[in-house]
N, C-alpha and C positions, 0 to 999 in steps of 0.2 A: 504494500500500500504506500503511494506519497508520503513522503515522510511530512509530519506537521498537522495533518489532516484526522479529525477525532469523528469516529463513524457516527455519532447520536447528530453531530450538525450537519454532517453532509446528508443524511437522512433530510432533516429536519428542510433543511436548505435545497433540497431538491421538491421535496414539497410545496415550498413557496415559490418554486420558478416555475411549478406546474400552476399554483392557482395565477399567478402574475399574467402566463399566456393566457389568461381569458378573464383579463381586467376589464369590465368594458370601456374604461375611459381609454383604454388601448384598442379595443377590439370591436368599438362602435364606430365612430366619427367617418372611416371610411366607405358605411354602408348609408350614411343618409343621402334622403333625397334631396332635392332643391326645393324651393320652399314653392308652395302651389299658388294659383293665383288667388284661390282664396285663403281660409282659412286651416290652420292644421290642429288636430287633438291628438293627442297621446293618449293613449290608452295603456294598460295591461298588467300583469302581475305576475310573482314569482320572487324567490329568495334575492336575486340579482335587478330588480324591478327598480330600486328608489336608484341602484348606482348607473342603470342603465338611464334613467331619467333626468340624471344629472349631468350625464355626460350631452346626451339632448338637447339642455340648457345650454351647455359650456359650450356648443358649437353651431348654435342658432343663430341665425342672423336675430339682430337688436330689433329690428326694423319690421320682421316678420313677424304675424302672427301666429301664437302659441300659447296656448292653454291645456288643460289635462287632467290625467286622474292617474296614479295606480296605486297596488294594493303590495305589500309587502308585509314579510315575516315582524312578529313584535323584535323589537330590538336588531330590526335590521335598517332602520331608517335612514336618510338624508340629510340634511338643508337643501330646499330646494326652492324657486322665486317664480316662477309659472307654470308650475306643473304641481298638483296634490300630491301628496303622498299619505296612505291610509295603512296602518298597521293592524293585520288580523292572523287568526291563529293558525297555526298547520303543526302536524298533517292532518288533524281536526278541523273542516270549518267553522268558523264562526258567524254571529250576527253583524258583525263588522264589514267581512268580506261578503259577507252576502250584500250588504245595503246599498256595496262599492262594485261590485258586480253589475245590482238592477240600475244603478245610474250612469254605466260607461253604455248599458244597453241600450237609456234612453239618450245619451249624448250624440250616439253616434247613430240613431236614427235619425236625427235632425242636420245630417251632413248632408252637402247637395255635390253635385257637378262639378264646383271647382275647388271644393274642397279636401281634403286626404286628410285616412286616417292612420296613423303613426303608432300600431302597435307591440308594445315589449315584453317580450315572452320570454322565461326563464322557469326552471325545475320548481315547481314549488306552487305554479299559478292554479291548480287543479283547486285544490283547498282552498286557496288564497279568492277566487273566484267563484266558490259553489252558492251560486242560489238557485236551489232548487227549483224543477218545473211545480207548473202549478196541480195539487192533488199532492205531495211529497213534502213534509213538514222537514226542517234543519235536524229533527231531530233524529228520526230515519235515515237519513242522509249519513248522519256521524256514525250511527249504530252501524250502519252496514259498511264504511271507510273501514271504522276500528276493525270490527271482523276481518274484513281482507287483507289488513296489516298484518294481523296476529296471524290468521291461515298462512302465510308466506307467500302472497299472491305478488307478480311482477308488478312495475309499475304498469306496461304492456294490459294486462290483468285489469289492475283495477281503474285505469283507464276508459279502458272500454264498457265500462261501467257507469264510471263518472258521463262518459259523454253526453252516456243517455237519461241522465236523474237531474243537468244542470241546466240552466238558459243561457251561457255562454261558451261552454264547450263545445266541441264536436262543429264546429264552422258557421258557429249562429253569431257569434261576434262578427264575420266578416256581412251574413245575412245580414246582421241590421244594419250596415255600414253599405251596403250594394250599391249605393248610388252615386259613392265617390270613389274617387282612387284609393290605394291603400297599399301601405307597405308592413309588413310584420318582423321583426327583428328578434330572431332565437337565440337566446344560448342554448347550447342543449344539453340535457342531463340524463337522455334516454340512450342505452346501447342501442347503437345502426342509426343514429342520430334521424330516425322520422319523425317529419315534422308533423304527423296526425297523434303520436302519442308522448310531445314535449308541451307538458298544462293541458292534456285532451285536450290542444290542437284549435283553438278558438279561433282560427282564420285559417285552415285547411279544411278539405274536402274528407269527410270521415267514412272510408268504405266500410265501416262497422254498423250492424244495425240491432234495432232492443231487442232481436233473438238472441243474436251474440253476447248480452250482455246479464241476458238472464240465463244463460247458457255457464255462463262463466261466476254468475253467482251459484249457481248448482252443481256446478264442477269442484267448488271449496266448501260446499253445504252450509254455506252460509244462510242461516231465518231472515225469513222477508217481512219487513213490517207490511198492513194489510196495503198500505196505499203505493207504496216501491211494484206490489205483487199485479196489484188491478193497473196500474199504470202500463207495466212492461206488457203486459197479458194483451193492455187492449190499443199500442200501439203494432204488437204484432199480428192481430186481427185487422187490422186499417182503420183502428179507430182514432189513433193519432197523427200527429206528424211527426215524423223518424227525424235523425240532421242531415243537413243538406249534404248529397250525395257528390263523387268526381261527374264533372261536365254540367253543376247548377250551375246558373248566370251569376249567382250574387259572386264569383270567384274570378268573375272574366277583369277584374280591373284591380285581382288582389294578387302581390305577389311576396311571398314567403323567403327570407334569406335566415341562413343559419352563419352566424358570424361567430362563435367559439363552439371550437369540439375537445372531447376527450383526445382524439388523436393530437390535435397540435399541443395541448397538453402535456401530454405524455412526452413527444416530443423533444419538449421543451425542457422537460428533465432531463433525457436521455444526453440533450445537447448540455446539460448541467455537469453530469457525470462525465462525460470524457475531455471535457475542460478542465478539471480535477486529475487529470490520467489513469481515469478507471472505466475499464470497456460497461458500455450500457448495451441491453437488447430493451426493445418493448414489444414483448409477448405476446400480448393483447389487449383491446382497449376493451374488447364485445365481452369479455366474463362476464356470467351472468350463474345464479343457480344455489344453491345454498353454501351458507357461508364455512358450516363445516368441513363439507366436500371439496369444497373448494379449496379449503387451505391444505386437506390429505393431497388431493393432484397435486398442488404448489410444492409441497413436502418431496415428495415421489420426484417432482423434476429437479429439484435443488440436488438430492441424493445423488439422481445420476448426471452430474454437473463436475467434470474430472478435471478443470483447467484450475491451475496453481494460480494463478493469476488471480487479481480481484474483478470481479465482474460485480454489476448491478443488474438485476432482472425487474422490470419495470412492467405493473399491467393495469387494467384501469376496468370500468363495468361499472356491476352494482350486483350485488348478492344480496342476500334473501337472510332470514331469520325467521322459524316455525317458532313462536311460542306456546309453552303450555299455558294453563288457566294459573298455576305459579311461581312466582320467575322474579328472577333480580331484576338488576338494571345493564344497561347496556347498547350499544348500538352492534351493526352489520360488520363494522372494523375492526373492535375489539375482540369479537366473537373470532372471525376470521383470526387475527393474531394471537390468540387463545389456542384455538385449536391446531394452529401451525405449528408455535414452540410447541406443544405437546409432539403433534406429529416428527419434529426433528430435533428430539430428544439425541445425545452424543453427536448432533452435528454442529457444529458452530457456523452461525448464523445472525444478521441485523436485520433488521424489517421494520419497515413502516406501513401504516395503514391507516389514512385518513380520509377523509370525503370535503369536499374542493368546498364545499358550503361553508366548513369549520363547526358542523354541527353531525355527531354520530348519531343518530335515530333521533329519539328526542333528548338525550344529553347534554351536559355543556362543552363537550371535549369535541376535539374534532374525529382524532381516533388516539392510536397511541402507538410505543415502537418495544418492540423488545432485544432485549440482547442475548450474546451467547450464555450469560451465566442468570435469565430470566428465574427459570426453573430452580435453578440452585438458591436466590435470594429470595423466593417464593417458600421453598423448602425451610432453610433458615428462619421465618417469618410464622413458619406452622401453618401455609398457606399449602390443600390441595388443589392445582390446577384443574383436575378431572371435576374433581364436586364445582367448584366455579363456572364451571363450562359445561355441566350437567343441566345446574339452574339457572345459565344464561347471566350470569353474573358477572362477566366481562369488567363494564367498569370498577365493580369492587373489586377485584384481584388488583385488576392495574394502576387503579387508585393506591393501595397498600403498597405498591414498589413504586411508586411515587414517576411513573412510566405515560402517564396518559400525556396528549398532547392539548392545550388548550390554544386556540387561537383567535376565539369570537369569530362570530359573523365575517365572512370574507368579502360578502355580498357580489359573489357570484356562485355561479355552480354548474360542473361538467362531471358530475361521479365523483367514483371512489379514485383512490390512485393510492397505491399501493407498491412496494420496491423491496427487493432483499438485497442485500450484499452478502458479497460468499469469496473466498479467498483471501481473507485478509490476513495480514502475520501481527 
């Protein structure tokens, strides 16, 4: 290894050049439009929602008008001087995001011809935006989210779900807006970066329909409260209206850009790592699947990893967590790096594992990193790693080695990102 160089910051520090590439004051400015001849609103939401709005601000002309709304995480907020910023809850909706929801749906019904609407889409906007159709109370709504959380449902999953229970998912934001131009600007936080299941998709076309979604609540046995049940039922009889389909009109004057992904992220570490002079790969950005399994594959490929040298293995996704009805605390990172150092037990090993938000499930940590002698100070401590990682108790183990990573709100978000090192002397 470079001499000088301490594995917990280059961890660390590679982490931060991953969230850095998808700053948006970095990774916005080049996607806007020119300002219309009428007026422009901003819309949208998502964890990266108040930073994408800022940046907005910062590169609008003075002269132009601009006004707006979005919705973002509690304590993910702004300063911001023409544009609202509304804080509500996730991955829970709340009444907040619902109120900030029904009034971007009536703002941008009132846009005409020379008008555009400007909206900012980022991981997080599903929640952040759910007001339910009409027949479907906020409280149903949460019941049946939490459920698919705990089932281990993808975001993919319970997406396709959301699209069909909200009024601005699933392409009914660009619907109300049909009459003017409109641009939508993603970060994205879903593996294969589509843009129908980044915030269920509020300005794409959703080839999903309420079979599929009732299909997919039946697939996790998830209970239907009565009005979720008579809703899906009698949209799929033709008694409703489904969301707008690929090839509706309200899409012909809307266009969708994704301006940060997991891969230039990744990237962006990898480029971190051999400026340092340690070889990087990045493996993958698409992982996806549960967080245990996952960290046994990771385990298995490190094992058979024969080069003396140090290397960094870098990958990126979003893994999953089945909880039981009893369970500690914890996010999808910690768990993953839990059940890794178990799996590479007498191997020496560094890892990190954090999600680009800076927030692990609903935690305060972003994720955390372990070392070669985890186990061993875990042991010393009277700490079983197995029982931890039985009860999903991730953050207290790594809490007690004083190992988690905290970063706050990053205010943006492209996944998990994840890294081992291996060959070090």
């Amino acid at each position: 290894m470079p001499a000088g160089l301490n594995p917990r910051t280059l961890l660390l520090d590679s982490f931060h050049a991953a969230v850095a590439a998808a700053d948006p004051a970095r990774v916005l400015p080049p996607h806007l439009p020119d300002p219309p001849q009428g007026r422009t609103l901003v819309v949208g939401g998502g964890k990266a929602a108040a930073s994408m709005a800022a940046a907005v601000e910062n590169h609008w002309p003075a002269d132009a008008p601009l006004s707006g709304l979005v919705v973002t995480r509690y304590q993910h907020s702004l300063p911001t001087r023409r544009i609202e910023v509304v804080e509500a809850s996730h991955p829970l909706p709340d009444g907040r995001g619902e109120a900030a929801a029904l009034r971007m749906l009536e703002l941008a019904a009132q846009l005409g011809e020379d008008d555009l609407l400007l909206a900012l889409i980022s991981g997080g906007g599903s929640s952040l935006l759910a007001a339910p159709v009409e027949g479907i109370t906020l409280k149903a709504l949460r019941q049946v989210t939490k459920a698919l959380l705990h089932a281990g449902a993808t975001i993919q999953d319970i997406n396709t779900v959301r699209k069909h229970l909200t009024r601005l998912s699933g392409g009914r934001l660009a619907q109300a807006a049909q009459h003017a131009q409109g641009r939508t600007l993603i970060i994205s936080d879903v593996v294969g970066d589509d843009p129908t299941h980044i915030a269920s998709g509020p300005c794409t076309p959703d080839p999903t329909t309420c079979a599929d979604a009732l299909d997919r609540l039946k697939h996790f046995g998830i209970p239907l409260p009565a009005g979720i049940r008579y809703f899906l039922d009698a949209c799929i009889e033709g008694h409703g209206s489904d969301t707008p389909k690929p090839g509706d009109t309200c899409f012909a004057r809307m266009e969708n850009r994704i301006i940060a992904t997991a891969h230039n992220s990744l990237s962006a570490a990898c480029q971190f790592f051999e400026q340092h002079g340690i070889r990087a790969w990045v493996l993958s950005e698409r992982i996806n699947g549960d967080a245990q399994a996952i960290a046994q594959q990771h385990a298995a490929l490190v094992r058979s990893c024969t080069s003396g040298q140090p290397l960094a293995l870098i990958t990126g996704g979003e893994t999953t967590v089945t909880l039981s009805s009893s369970h500690g605390r914890g996010g999808r990172n910690t768990e993953y790096l839990l059940a890794f150092s178990l799996a590479m037990q007498g191997i020496p090993a560094w890892a990190i594992a954090c999600d680009t938000d800076g927030i692990d499930g609903s935690e305060d940590n972003a994720g955390a990193i372990i070392t070669p002698d985890t186990l061993i100070r875990a042991m010393a401590q009277g700490l079983r790693a197995s029982d931890y990682l039985d009860r999903h108790d991730s953050y207290g183990f790594f809490s007690r080695l004083g190992d988690l990573v905290h970063t706050g709100p990053t205010l943006t978000n492209v996944n998990d990102y994840r890294a081992v090192l291996i060959g070090l002397n």
